[in-house]
Legacy VTK file of the C-alpha trace (Angstrom):
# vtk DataFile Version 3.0
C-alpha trace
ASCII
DATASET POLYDATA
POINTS 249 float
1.021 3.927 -41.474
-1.902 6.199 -40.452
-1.269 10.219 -39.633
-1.593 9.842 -35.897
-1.994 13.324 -34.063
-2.449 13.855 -30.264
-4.708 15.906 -28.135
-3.658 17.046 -25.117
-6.438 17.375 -22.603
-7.320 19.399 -19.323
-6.007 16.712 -17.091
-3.117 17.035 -19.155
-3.105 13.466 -20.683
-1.307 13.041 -24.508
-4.143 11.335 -26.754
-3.725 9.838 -29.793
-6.040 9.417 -32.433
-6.547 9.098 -35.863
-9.103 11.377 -37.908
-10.710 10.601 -41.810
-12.373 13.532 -43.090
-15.429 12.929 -44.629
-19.099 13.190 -45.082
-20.927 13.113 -41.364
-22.197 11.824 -38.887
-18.651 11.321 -37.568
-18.108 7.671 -36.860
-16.247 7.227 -33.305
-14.559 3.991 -32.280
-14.154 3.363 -28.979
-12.202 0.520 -28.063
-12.119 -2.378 -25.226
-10.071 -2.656 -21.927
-6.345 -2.532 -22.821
-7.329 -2.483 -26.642
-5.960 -0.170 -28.804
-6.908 1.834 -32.146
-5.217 -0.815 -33.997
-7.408 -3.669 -33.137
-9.242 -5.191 -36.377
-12.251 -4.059 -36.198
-11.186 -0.254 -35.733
-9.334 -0.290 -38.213
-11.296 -2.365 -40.380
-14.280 0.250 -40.024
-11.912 3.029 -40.731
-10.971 1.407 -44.219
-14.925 0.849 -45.102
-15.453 4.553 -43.657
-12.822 5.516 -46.169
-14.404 3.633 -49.154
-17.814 5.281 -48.118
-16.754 8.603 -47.673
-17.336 9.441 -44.396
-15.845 10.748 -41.644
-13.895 8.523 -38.745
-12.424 8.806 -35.573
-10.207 6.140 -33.164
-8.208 7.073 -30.302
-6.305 5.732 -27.275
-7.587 6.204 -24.075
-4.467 6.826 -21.240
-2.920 4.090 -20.679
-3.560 2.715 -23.963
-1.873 2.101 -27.411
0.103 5.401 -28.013
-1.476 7.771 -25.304
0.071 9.120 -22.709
0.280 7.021 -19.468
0.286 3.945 -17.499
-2.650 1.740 -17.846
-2.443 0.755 -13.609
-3.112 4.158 -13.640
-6.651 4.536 -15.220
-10.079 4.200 -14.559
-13.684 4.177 -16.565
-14.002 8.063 -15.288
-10.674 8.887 -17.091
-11.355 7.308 -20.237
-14.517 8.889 -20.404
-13.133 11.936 -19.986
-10.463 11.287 -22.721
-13.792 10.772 -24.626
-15.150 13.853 -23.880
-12.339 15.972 -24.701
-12.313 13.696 -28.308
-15.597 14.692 -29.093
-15.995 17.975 -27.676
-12.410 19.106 -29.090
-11.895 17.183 -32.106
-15.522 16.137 -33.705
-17.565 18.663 -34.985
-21.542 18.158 -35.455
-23.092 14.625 -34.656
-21.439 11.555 -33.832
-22.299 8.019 -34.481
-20.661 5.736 -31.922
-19.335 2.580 -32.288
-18.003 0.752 -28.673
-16.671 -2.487 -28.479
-16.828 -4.054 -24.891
-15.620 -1.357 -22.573
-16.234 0.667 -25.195
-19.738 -0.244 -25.412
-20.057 0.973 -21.393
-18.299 4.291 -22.154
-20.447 4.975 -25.216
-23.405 4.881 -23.189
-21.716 7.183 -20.715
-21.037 9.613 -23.832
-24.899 9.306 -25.156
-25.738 10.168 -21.345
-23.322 12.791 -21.178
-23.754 14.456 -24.604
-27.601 13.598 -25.652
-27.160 16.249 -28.823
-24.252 15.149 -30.233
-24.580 11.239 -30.017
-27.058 10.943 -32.921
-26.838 7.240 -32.702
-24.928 3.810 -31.126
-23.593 0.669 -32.070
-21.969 -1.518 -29.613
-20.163 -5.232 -29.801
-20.464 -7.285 -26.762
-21.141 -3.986 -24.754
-19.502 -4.329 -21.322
-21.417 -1.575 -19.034
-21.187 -2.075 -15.347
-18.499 -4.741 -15.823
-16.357 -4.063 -12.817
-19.180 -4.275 -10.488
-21.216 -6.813 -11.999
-18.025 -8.974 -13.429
-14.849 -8.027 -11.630
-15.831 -7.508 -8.175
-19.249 -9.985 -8.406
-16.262 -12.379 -8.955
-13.788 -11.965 -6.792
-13.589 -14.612 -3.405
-13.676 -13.079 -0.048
-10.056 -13.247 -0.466
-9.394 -11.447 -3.357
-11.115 -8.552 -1.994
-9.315 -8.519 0.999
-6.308 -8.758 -0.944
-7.566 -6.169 -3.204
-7.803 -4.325 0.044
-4.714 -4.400 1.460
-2.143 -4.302 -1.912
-3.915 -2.208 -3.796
-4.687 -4.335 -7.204
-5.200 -7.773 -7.905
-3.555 -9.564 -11.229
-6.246 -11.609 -13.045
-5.589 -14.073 -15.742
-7.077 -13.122 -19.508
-7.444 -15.550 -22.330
-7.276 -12.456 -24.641
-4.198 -11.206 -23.107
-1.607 -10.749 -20.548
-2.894 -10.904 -17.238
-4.770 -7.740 -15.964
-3.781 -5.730 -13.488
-6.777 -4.476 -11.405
-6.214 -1.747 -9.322
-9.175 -0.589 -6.314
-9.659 2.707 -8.196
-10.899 1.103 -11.103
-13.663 -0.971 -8.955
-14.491 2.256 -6.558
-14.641 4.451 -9.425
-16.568 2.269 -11.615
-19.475 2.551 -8.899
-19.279 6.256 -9.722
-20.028 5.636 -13.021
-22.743 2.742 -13.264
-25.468 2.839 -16.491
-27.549 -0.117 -15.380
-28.678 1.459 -11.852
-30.619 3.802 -12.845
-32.795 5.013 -15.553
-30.788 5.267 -19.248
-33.428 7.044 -21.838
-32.140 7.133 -25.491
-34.090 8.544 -28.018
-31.260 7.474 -30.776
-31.332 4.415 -32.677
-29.248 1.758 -30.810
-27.964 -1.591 -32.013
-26.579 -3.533 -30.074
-24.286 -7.157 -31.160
-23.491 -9.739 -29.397
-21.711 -13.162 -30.449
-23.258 -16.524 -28.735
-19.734 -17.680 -27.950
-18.581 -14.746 -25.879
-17.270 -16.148 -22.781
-15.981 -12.397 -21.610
-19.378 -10.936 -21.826
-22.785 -13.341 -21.736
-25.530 -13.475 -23.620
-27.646 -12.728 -20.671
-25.786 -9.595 -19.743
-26.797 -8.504 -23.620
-30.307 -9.030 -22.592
-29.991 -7.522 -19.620
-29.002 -3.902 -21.234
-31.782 -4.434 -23.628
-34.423 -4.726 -21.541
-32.980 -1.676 -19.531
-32.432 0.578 -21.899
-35.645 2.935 -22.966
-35.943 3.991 -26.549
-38.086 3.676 -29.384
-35.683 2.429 -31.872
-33.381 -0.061 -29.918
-32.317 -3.906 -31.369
-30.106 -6.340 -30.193
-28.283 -9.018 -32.746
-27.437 -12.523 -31.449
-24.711 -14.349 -33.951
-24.500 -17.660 -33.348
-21.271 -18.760 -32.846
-19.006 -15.842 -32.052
-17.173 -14.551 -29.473
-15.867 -12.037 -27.677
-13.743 -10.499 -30.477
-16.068 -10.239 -32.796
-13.510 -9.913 -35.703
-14.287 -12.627 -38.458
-15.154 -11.161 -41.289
-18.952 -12.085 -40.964
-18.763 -9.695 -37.743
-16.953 -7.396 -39.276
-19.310 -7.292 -41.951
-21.963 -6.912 -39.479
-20.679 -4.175 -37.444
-20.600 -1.908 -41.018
-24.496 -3.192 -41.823
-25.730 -2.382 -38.564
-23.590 1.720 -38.647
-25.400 1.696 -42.045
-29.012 0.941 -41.203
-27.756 3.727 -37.912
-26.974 5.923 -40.272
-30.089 5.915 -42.262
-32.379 5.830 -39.018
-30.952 9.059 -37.173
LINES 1 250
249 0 1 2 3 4 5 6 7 8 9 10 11 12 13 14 15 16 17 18 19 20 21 22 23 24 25 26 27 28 29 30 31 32 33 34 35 36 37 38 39 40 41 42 43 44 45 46 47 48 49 50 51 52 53 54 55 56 57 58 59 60 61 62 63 64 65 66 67 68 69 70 71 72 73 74 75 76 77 78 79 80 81 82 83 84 85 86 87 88 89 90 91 92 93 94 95 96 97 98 99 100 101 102 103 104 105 106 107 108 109 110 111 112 113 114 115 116 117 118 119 120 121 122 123 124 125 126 127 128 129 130 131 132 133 134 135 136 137 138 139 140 141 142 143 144 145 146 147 148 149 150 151 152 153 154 155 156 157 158 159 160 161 162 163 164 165 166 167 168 169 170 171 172 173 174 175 176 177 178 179 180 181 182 183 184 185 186 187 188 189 190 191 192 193 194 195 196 197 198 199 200 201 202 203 204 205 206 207 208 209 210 211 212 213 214 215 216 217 218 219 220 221 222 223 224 225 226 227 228 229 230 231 232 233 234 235 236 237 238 239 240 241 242 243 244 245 246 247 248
């Protein structure tokens, strides 16, 4: 079982997280909605971190895994500031970041946040925007009224129990949008996406491509896979692409 330790942040939420030692960039993994640092292909990156001899980070976000809090409770403005107090408080130097899903959304709210530490990205079926542009985009003129009037709404997941989707996740999700507005990174950026990913479409992977400015920035179609991204052709994937990262920055 992996040493886990725990930050405690300035909002005074209890974070856990694992930390390898090793040669930098640090390598950050930030996980989906309701994932956890335990998912495969955190944990599978932290084992070919190991073998390489660099150094890793995963965490929990609040209301995650082994963190503090209820996961009603949180919104994309939290977890990014969970993020911030990981990297600002735990990581020192630059960080390579790895996001998977809503992971991929708050790493490009860390590379906007903290242009001289994020030295470069790689995301897996990136998710920015997604409860404007997915969640509420979705919803029936009932829904929102009903999101209205309780509060939340409880949505059905094929990866999952159903979610629970409270109002301050959709209104504070508008305070943190990527694909509004101008997003300039000067980093190199990979992003993956699986052809069978019926959580995240193809299009929406095109989408952040052609928004995001940069110099150095690729996206990766696999044919056939889906929103986990956790066969061990992705997973073999996700460590070529923080390789050729690594090299670039």
């Amino acid at each position: 079982m992996a040493d886990i330790q725990y930050l405690e942040t300035a909002q005074e939420r209890r974070i856990a997280y694992v930390k390898t030692d090793g040669q930098g960039p640090t390598i950050l993994f930030l996980s989906g909605l309701k994932s956890d640092m335990e998912g495969t292909k955190a944990v599978a990156l932290e084992a070919w971190a190991k073998e390489q001899g660099r150094a890793f980070l995963r965490f929990d976000y609040s209301g995650h895994g082994q963190s503090s809090g209820a996961f009603t409770d949180g919104c994309i403005g939290d977890w990014h500031q969970d993020t911030l107090a990981v990297v600002d408080r735990l990581i020192d130097g630059p960080v390579l970041v790895v996001g998977s899903s809503m992971g991929g959304w708050q790493s490009l709210l860390l590379a906007r946040a903290r242009p001289d530490r994020v030295m470069g990205l790689v995301t897996i079926a990136a998710a920015p925007d997604f409860t404007e542009d997915g969640y509420w985009a979705g919803f029936s003129d009932a829904q929102k009224a009903e999101l209205e009037r309780e509060g939340f709404l409880s949505i059905p997941s094929e990866y999952d129990e159903d979610y629970i989707i409270t109002k301050r996740l959709i209104e504070d999700g508008r305070d943190h949008l990527v694909l509004r507005s101008p997003l300039q990174l000067d980093i190199p950026v990979r992003f993956l996406q699986g052809t069978e990913d019926t959580a995240v479409p193809t299009a929406q992977a095109v989408k952040l491509l052609e928004h995001v400015k940069g110099g150095d920035i690729r996206l990766t179609l696999v044919k056939g896979a889906d929103h986990r991204f956790s066969d061990d052709e992705c997973l073999r994937t996700i460590q070529k692409m923080v390789k050729v990262v690594l090299a670039r920055g």
